[in-house]
C-alpha positions as CSV (number, residue, x, y, z in Angstrom):
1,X,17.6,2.7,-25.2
2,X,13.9,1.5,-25.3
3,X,11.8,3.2,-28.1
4,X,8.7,3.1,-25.8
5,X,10.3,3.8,-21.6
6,X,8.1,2.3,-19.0
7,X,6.9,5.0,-16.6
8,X,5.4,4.4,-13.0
9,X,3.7,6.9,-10.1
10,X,3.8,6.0,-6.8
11,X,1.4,7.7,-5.0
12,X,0.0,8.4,-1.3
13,X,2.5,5.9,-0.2
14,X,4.7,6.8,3.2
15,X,8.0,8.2,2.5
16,X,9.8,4.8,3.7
17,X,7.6,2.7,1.3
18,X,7.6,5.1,-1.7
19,X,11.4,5.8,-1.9
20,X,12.0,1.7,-2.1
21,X,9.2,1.0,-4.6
22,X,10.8,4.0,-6.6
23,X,13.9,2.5,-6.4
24,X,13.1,-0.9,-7.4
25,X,11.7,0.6,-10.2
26,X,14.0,2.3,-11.3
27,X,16.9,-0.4,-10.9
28,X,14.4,-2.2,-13.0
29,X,14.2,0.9,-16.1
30,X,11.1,2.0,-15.1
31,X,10.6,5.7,-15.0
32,X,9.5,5.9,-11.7
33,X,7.7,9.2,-9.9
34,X,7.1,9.4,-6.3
35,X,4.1,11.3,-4.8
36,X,3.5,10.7,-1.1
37,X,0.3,13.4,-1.9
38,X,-1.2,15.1,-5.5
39,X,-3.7,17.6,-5.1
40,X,-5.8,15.5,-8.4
41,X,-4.2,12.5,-9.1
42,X,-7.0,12.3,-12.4
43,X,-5.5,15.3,-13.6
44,X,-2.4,13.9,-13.1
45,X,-2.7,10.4,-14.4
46,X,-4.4,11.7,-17.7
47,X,-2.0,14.2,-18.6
48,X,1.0,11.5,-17.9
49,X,-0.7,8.4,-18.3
50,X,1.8,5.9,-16.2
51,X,1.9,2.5,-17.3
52,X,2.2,1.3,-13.4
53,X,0.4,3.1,-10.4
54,X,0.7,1.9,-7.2
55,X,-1.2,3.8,-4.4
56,X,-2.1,2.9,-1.1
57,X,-5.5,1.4,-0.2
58,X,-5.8,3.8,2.2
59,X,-5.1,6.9,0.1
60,X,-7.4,9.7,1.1
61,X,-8.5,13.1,-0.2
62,X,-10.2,15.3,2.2
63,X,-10.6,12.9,4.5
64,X,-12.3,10.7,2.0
65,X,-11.0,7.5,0.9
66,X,-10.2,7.0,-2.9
67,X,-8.6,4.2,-3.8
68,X,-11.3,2.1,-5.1
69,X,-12.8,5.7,-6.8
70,X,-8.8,5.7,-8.7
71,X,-9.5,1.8,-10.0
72,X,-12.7,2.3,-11.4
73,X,-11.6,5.1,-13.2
74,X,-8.3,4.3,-14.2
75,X,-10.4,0.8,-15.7
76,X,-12.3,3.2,-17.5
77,X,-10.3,6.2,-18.6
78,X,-7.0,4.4,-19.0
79,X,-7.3,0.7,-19.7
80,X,-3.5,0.9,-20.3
81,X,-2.2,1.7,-16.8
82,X,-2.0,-1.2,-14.8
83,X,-3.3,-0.4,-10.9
84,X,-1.5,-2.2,-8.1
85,X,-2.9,-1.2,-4.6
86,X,-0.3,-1.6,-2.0
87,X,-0.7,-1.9,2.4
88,X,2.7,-0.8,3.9
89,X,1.4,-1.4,7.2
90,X,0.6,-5.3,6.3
91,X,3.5,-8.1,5.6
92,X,0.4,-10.4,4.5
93,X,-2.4,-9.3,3.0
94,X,-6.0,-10.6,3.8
95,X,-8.5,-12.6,1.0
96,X,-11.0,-10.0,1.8
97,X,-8.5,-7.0,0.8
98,X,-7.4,-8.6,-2.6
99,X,-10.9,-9.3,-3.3
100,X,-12.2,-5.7,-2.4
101,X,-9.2,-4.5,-4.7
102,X,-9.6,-6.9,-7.5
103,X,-13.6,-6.1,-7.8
104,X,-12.9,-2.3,-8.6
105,X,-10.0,-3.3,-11.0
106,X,-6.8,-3.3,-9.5
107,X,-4.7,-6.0,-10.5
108,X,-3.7,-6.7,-6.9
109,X,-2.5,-5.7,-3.8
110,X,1.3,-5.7,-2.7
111,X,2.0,-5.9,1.2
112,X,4.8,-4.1,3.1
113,X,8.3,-4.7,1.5
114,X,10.3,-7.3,3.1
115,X,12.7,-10.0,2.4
116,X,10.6,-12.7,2.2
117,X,7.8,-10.9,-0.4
118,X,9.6,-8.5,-2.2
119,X,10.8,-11.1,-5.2
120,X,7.3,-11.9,-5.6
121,X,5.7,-8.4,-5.2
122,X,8.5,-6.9,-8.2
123,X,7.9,-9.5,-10.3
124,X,3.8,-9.3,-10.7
125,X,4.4,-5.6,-10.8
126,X,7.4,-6.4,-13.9
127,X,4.7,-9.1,-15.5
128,X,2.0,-6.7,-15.7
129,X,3.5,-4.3,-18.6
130,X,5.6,-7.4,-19.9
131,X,8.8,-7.1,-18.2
132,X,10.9,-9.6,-16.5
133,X,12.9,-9.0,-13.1
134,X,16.8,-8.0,-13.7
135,X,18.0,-10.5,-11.8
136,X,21.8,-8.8,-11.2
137,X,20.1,-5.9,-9.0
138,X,17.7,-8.3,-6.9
139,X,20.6,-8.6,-3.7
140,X,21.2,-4.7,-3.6
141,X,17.1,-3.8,-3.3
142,X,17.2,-6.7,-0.8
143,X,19.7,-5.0,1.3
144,X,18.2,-1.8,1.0
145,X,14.5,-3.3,1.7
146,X,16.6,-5.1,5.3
147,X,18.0,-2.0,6.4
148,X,15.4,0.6,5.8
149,X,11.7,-1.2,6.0
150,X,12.7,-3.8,9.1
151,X,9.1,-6.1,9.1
152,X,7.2,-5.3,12.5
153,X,6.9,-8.4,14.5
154,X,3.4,-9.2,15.2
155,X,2.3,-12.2,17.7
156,X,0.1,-14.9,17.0
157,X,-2.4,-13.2,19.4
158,X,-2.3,-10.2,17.3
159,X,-2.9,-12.0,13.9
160,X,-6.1,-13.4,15.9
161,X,-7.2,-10.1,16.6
162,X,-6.2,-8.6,13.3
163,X,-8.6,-11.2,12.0
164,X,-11.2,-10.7,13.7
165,X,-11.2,-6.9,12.7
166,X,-11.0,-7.7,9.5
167,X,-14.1,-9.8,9.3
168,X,-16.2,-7.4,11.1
169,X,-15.6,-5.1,8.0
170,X,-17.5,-5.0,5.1
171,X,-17.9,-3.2,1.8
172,X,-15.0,-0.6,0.7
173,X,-12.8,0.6,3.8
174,X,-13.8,3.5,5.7
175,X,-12.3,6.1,8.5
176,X,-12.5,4.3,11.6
177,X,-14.0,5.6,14.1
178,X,-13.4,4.1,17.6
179,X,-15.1,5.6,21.2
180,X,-14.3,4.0,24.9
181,X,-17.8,3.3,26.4
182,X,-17.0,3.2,29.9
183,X,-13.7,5.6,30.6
184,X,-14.5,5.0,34.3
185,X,-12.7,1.9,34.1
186,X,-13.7,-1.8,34.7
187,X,-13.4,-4.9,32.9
188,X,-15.2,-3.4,29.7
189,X,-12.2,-1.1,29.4
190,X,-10.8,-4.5,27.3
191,X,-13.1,-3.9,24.4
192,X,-13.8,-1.0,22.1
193,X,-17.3,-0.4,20.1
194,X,-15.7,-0.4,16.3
195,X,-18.7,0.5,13.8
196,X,-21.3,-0.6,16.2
197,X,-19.4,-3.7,17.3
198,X,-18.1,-4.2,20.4
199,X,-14.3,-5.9,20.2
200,X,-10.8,-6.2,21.9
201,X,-9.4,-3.0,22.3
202,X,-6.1,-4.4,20.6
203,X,-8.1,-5.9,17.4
204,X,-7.7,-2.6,15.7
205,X,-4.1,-3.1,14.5
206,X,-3.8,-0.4,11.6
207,X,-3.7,2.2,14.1
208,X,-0.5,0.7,16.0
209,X,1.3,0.1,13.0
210,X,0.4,3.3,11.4
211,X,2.7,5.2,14.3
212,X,5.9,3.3,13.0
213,X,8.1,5.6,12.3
214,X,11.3,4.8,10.0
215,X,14.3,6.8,8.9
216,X,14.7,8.4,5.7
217,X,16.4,6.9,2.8
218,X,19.4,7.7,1.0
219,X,17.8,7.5,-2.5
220,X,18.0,9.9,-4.9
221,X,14.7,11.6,-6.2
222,X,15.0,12.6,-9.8
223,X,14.2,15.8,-10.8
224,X,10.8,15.6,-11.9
225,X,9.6,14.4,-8.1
């Protein structure tokens, strides 16, 4: 038994998301706590001081996003927990997320669980508090990450118009807040004004893929969830 147990808290994360990342974890020996919401995750954090958080860049409190607040803080107040933001909506992530992460002192950000990322996701999380991947329990968190977090297809003409979102955004992610300017209907109907913008109605692909819905998994919470 390790004289010094790693301990992680997943936080703000979907229930589909979470419960895998908390199993990983734990299949790994990490002391892993999952909570989809905290009413002060500062309070939490200092009084159990995780070596790993990951929280999602879109975690709000209030209605106010605080992911980038939780870095910057967790840089200053507790140097030792390493800060992994994570999108569950995205199998990629974009340049322009890992640098808006990176800048406020996360170590990185980890897309949605899938097959063909996961190996690579676990082991930068494992490297970050000097652990290395347990190779024997790699096939049983793949099956679980195929049959409970099946990756969304998205078409090429999507990616185009998930890019194009993306670069009309600047500075740390905010609400969106989208209005129709002509609900009579006519050829403008096709485009959207997004933060004073005018785009494709379809560019603004978080708000598709945050309506996903997934089933439950059979995993276990321990006791201190």
């Amino acid at each position: 038994m390790e004289s010094n147990p790693c301990s992680a808290l997943i936080a703000y994360v979907g229930r589909n998301e979470g419960l895998l990342w908390q199993a990983i974890l734990k299949l790994q020996g990490i002391d892993a706590v999952f909570k989809p919401l905290l009413d002060n995750i500062h309070e939490y954090l200092m009084i159990n001081s995780p070596n790993i958080l990951l929280m999602s860049i879109n975690a709000n409190s209030n209605n106010v996003l605080i992911s980038g607040g939780v870095c910057r803080w967790c840089q200053s107040k507790l140097r030792n927990t390493k800060v992994f933001l994570v999108n569950p909506h995205k199998p990629e992530i974009s340049d322009l997320e890992r640098r808006w992460a990176t800048r406020r002192g996360a170590i990185d950000v980890l897309p949605q669980l899938t097959t063909q990322n996961a190996t690579q996701s676990i082991r930068e999380v494992l490297t970050a508090v000097g652990k290395s991947p347990k190779e024997e329990v790699i096939p049983i968190l793949m099956n679980l990450i195929e049959k409970y977090n099946p990756t969304p297809s998205i078409s090429s003409e999507d990616s185009i118009h998930e890019k194009t979102a993306e670069e009309n955004t600047s500075g740390e992610p905010q609400s969106q807040e989208i209005t129709n300017p002509n609900p009579n209907g006519n050829k403008d109907d096709e485009y959207i004004i997004y933060r004073g913008i005018k785009v494709p109605r379809f560019s603004i692909a978080s708000n598709r893929t945050a309506k996903l819905i997934y089933r439950g998994l059979p995993i276990k919470q321990s006791e201190n969830n």
